[in-house]
C-alpha positions as CSV (number, residue, x, y, z in Angstrom):
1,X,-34.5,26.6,-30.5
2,X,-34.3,25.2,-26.7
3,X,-34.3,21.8,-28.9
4,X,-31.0,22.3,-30.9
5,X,-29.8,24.0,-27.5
6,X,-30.7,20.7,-26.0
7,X,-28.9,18.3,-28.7
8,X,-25.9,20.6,-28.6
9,X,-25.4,20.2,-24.7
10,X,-26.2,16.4,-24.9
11,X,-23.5,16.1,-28.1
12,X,-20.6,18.0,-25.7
13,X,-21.5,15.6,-23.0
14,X,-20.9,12.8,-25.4
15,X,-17.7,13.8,-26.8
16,X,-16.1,15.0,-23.9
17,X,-16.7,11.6,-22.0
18,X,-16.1,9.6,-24.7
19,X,-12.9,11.7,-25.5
20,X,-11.7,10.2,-22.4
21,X,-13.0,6.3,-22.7
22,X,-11.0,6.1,-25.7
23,X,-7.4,7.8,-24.3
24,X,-7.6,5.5,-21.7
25,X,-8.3,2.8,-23.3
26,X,-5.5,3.5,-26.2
27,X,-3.0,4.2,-23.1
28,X,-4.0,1.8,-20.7
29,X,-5.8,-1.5,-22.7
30,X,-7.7,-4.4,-20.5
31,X,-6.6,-2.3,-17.4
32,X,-9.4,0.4,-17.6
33,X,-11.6,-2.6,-16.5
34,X,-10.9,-2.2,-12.8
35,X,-11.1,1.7,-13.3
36,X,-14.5,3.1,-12.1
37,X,-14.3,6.4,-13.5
38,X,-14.1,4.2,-16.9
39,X,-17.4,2.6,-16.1
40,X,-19.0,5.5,-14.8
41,X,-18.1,7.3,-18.3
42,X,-20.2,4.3,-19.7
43,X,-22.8,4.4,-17.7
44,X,-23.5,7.9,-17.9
45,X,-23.6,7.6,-21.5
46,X,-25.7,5.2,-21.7
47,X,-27.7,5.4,-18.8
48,X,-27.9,9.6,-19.3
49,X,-26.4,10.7,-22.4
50,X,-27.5,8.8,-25.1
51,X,-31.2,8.1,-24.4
52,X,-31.4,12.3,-24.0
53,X,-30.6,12.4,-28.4
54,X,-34.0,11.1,-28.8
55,X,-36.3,12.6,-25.7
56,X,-38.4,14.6,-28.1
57,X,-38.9,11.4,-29.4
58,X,-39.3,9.2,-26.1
59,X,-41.9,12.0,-25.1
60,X,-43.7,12.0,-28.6
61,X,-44.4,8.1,-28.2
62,X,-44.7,7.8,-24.9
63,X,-47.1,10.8,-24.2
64,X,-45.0,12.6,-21.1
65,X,-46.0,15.9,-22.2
66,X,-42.2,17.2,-21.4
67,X,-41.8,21.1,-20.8
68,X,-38.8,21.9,-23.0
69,X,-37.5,23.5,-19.9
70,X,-37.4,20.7,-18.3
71,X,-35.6,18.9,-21.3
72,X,-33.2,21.7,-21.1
73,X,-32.5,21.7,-17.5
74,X,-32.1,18.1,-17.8
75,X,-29.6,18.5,-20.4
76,X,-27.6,21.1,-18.5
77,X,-27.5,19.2,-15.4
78,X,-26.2,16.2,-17.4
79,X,-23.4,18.0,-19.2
80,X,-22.4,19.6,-15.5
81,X,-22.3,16.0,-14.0
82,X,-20.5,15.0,-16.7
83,X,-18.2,17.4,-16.2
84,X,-17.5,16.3,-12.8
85,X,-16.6,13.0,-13.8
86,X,-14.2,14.2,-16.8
87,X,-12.5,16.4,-14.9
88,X,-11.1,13.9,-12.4
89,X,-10.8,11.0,-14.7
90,X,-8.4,13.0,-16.6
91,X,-6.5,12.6,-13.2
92,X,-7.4,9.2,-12.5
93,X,-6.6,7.1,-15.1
94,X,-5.9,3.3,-15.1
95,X,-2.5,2.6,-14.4
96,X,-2.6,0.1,-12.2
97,X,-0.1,-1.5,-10.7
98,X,-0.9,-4.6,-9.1
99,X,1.2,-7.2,-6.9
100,X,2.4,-9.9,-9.5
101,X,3.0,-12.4,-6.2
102,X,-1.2,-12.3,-6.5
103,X,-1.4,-14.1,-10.0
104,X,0.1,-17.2,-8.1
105,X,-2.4,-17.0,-5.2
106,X,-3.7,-20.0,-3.3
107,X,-6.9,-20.8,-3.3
108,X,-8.9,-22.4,-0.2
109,X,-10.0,-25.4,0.0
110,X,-12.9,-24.2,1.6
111,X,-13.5,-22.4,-1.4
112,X,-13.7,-25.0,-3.5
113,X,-15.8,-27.1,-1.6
114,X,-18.2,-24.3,-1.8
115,X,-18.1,-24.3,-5.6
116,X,-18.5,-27.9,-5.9
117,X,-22.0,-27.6,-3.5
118,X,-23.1,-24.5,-5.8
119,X,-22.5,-26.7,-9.0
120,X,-25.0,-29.6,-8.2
121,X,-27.4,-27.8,-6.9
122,X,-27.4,-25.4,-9.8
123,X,-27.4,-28.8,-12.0
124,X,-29.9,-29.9,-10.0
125,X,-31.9,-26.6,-10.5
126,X,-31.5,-26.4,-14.3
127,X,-32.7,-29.8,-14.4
128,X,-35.7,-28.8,-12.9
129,X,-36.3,-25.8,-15.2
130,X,-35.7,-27.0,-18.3
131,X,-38.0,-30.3,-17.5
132,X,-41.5,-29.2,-19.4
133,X,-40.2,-26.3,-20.0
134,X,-42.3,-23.4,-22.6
135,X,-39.2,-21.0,-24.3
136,X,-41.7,-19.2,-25.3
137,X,-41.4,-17.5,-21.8
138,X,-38.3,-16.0,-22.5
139,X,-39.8,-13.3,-25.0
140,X,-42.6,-12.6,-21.8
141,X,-41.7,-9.3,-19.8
142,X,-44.2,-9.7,-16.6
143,X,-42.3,-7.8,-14.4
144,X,-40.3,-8.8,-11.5
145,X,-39.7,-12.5,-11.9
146,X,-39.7,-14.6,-8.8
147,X,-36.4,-16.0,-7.5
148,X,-38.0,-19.4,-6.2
149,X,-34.2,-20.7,-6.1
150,X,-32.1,-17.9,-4.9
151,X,-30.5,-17.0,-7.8
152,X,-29.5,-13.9,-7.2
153,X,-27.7,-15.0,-3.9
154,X,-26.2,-17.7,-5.6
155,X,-24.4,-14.8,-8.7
156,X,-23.4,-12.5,-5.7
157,X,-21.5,-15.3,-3.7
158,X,-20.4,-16.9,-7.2
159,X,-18.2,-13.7,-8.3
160,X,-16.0,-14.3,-4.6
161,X,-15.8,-18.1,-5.3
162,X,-15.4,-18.0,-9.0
163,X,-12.9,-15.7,-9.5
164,X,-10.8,-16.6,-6.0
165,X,-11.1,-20.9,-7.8
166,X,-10.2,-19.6,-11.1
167,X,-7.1,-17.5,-10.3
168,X,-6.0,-20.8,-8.9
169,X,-6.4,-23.3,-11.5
170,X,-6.6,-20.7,-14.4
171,X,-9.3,-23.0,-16.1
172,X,-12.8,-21.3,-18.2
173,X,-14.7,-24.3,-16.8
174,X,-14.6,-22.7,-13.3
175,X,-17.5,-20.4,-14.8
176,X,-19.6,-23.0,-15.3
177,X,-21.5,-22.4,-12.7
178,X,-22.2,-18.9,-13.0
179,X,-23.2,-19.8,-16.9
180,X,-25.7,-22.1,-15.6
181,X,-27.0,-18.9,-13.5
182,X,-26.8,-17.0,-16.6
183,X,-29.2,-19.5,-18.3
184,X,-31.8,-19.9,-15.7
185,X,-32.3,-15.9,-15.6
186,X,-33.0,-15.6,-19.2
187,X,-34.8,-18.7,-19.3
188,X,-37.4,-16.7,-16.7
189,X,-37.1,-13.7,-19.4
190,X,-34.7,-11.6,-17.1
191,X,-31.5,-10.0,-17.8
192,X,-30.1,-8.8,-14.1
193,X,-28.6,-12.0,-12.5
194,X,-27.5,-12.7,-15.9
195,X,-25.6,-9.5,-15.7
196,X,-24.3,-10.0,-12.0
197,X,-22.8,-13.2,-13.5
198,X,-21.2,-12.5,-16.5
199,X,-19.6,-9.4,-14.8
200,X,-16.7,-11.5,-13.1
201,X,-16.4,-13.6,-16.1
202,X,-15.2,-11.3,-18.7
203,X,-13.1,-9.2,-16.5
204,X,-11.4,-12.1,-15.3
205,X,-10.6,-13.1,-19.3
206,X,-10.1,-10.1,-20.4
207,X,-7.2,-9.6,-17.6
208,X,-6.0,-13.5,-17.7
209,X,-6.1,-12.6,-21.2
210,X,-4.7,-9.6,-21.5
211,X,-7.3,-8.5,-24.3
212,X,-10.5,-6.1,-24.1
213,X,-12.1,-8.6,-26.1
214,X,-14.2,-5.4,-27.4
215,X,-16.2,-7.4,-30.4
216,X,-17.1,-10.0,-28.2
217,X,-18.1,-7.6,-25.6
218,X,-20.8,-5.9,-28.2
219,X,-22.0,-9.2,-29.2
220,X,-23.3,-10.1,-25.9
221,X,-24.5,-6.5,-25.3
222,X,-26.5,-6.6,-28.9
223,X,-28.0,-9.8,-27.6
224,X,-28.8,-8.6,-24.3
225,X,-30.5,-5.7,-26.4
226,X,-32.4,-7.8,-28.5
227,X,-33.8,-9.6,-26.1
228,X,-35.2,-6.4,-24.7
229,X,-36.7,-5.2,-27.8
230,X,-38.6,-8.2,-28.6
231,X,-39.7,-7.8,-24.7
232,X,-40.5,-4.7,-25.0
233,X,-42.8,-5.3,-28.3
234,X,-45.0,-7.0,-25.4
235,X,-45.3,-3.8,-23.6
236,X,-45.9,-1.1,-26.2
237,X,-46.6,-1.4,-29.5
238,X,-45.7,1.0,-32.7
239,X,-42.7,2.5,-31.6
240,X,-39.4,2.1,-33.1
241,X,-37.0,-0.1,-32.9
242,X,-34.2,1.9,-31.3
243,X,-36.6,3.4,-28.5
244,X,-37.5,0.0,-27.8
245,X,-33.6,-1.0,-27.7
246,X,-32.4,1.6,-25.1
247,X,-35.7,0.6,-22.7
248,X,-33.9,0.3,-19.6
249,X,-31.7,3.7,-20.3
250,X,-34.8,5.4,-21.5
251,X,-36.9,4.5,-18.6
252,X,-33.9,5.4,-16.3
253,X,-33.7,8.6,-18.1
254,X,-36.8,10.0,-18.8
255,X,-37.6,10.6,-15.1
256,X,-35.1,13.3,-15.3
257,X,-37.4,16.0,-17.4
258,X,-40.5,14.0,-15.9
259,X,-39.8,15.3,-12.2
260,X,-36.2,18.3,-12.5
261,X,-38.9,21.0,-11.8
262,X,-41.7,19.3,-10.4
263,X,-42.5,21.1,-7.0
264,X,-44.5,18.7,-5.5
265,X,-41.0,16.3,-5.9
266,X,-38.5,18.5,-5.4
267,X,-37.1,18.7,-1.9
268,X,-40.3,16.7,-0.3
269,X,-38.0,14.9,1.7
270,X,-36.0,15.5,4.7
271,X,-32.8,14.0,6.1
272,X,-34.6,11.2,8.0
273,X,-35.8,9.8,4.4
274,X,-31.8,10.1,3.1
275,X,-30.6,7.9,6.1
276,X,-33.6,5.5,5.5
277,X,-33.1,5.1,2.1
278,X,-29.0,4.2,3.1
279,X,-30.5,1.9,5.5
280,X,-33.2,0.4,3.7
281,X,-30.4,-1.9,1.8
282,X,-27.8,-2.4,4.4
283,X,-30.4,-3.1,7.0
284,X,-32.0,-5.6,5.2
285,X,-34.1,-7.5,8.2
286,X,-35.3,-4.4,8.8
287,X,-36.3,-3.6,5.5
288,X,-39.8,-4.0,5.6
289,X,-40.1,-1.2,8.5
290,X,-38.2,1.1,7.0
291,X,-39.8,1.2,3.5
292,X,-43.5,1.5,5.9
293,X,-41.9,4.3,7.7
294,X,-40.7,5.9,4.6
295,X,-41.5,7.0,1.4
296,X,-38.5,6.7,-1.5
297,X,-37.9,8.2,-4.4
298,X,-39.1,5.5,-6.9
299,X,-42.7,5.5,-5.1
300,X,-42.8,8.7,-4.3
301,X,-42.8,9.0,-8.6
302,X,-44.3,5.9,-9.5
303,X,-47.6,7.2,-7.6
304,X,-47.0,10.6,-9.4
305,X,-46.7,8.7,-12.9
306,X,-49.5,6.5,-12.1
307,X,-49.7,4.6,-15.6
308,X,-50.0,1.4,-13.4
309,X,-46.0,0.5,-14.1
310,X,-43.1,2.0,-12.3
311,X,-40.1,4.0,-14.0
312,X,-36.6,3.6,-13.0
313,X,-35.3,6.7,-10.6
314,X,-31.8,7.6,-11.2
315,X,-28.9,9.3,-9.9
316,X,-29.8,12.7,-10.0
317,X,-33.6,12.6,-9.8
318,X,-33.1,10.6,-7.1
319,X,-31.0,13.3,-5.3
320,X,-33.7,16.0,-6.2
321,X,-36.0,14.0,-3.6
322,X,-33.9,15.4,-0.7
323,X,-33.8,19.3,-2.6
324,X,-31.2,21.0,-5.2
325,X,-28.7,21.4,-2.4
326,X,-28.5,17.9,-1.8
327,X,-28.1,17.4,-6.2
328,X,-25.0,19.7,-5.7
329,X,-23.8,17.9,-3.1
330,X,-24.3,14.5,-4.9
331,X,-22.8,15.6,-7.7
332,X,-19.7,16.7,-5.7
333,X,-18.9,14.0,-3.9
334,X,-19.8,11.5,-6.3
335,X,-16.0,11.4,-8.3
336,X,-14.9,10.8,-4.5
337,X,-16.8,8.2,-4.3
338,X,-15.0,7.0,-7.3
339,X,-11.7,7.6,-6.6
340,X,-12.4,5.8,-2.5
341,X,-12.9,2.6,-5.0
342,X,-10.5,3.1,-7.1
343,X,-7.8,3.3,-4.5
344,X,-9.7,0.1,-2.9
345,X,-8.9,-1.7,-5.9
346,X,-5.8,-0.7,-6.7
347,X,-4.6,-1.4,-3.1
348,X,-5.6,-5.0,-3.5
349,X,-4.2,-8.5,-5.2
350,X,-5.2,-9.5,-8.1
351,X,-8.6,-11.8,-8.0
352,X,-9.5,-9.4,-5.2
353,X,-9.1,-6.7,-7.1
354,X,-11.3,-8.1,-10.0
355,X,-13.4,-9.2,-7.6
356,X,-14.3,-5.9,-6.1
357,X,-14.4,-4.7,-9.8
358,X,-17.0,-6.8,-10.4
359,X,-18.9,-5.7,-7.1
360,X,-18.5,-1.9,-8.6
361,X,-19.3,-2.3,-12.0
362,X,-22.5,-4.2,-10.7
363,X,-23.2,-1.3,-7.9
364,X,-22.6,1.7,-10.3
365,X,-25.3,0.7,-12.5
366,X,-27.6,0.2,-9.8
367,X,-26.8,3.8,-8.3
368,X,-27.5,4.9,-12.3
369,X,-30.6,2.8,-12.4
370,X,-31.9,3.8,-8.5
371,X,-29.4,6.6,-7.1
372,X,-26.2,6.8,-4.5
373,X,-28.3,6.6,-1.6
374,X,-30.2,3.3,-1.5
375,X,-27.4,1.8,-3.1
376,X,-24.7,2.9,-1.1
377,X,-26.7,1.1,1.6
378,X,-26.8,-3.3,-0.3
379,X,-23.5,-2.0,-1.7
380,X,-21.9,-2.6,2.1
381,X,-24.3,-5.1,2.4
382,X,-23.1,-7.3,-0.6
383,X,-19.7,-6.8,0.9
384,X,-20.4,-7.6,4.3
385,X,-22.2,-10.9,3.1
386,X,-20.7,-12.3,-0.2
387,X,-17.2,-11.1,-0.4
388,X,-15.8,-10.8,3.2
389,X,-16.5,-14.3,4.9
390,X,-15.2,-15.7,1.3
391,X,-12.0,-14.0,1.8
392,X,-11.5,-15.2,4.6
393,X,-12.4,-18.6,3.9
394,X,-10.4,-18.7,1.3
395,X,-7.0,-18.2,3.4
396,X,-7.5,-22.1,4.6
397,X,-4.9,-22.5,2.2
398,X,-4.5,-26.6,0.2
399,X,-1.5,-26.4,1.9
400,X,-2.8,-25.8,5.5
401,X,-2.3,-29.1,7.7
């Protein structure tokens, strides 16, 4: 019974957020791009929604040993949250009404000096890579791969420089770069620069454009996908095909049920551990301290789990850490949080509106993946860093003497 109960809650979810992707998008076409309620619909569907249809199976394969309380708790907490995001989106749709003057923006010399370094060294670096190269090492999950050449600094600054240089000369080939990025990342067999990369790309087509490009969109996302099922073949073998597809989301999920009425979890830790885990990312020379001072939410499970392999927290688990009242309030002030960005964006001129698009759409899923808290934190960082001293850099203007 608590199993249909379950699927039931889990469906409602589904069709009320998805009720409200598709009005938007009927109403409001390429623009629900820069909306962030729109990409936290898809993330909670994804990330929340859609891996719960099959937990009796995730737990089945995988051996949790769930408490169907604890699936159904999960469930009702989900269709609750996604409430709160329904609710306001309804309010909050994508109407945007950006500055046509911004479409004809100049961009900095400066700027483009900076692409031009960034392109020969990332020649230089594929050149290196690919020389003696074994593809086989694409299909090989080991874990957290290396990033010997900075890669991941190199897509964060690239979504500032990218989209400022390509508003300017309105050419594809002003991507190169960050396609070269794209490439190196899945030539080491991971997905997530790849993904901070091709962010800025397709919302800057699909704008430029003026198209949601939705087929193409899937196709990338399929491949992305099978790319992590053949991965995940190396991990665990014999189960199907479609757990193996949703990995990420079902690994992001499943800690939900795993830890939702675990008392030695729940509430373990105090305010001090909130404001470390904000500070953990924005504070990142300081890092190291913080995380020996502290224990987070993702150790605090993955030494709980012990199966020699950590799970990914999420956005309400990682909320439990701190007690239920801090869930609720998590929950509350999350669609604020949305809205503050939305306003952000909307309040901006074109490329740097797409630009802090890009920056969202990246930081949502990593507050889906890891939580608001630690995220909130490399959120300001990434701003601080990559986008500010570009934006300002980028007013040295071709035409300045």
């Amino acid at each position: 019974m608590l199993q249909y109960i379950s699927f039931l809650l889990s469906l409602i979810s589904f069709l009320i957020i998805s009720s409200n992707i598709f009005r938007d998008v009927k109403k409001n076409k390429q623009y629900v791009l820069l909306n962030p309620f729109f990409w936290a619909g898809i993330y909670l569907i994804f990330y929340f929604i859609l891996p719960s249809f099959f937990v009796f199976k995730i737990d089945f394969y995988f051996n949790w040993k769930l408490e169907e309380s604890s699936i159904l708790y999960s469930s009702i907490l989900i269709f609750i949250f996604s409430i709160s995001i329904a609710v306001p989106y309804i309010f909050c749709t994508s109407s945007f009404r950006l500055s046509n003057e911004s479409e004809n923006q100049e961009g900095g010399i400066i700027t483009f000096v900076i692409w031009l370094l960034i392109s020969f060294y990332l020649i230089y670096v594929f050149y290196v890579t690919i020389k003696n190269y074994d593809f086989m090492h694409i299909f090989n999950y080991s874990g957290e791969v290396g990033d010997t050449f900075k890669l991941k600094n190199l897509a964060y600054l690239m979504i500032s420089v990218s989209v400022f240089m390509f508003w300017k000369f309105k050419r594809i080939v002003i991507f190169l770069p960050a396609i070269f990025i794209v490439s190196l990342d899945l030539l080491n067999g991971s997905r997530t620069i790849a993904f901070i990369s091709l962010v800025p790309i397709f919302i800057s087509i699909c704008i430029y454009k003026k198209s949601l490009f939705i087929i193409p969109g899937i196709i990338i996302l399929s491949l992305l996908l099978f790319l992590g099922i053949i991965r995940s073949d190396n991990v665990v073998n014999g189960v199907p095909w479609y757990l193996s597809a949703i990995g990420e989301f079902r690994e992001t999920y499943i800690t939900l049920p795993l830890f939702i009425a675990d008392n030695n979890y729940v509430g373990s830790a105090s305010i001090f551990h909130l404001l470390g885990a904000i500070s953990v990312g924005l504070l990142y020379f300081f890092r190291g301290d913080i995380i020996e001072q502290y224990q987070f939410a993702g150790h605090s499970m993955y030494l709980m789990i012990d199966r020699g392999y950590g799970l990914g927290s999420n956005l309400l688990i990682e909320s439990v850490y701190y007690g239920y009242f801090c869930l609720i309030v998590t929950i509350l002030i999350f669609p604020l949080f949305l809205y503050l960005f939305k306003r952000f964006i909307e309040q901006s001129s074109l490329p740097v509106a797409i630009i802090n698009t890009s920056i969202m759409i990246i930081f949502l899923r990593l507050i889906f993946r890891e939580g608001l808290y630690p995220s909130i934190g490399t959120l300001l960082l990434v701003l601080l860093v990559y986008f500010f001293p570009i934006y300002i850099l980028n007013k040295f203007s071709w035409k300045n003497k």
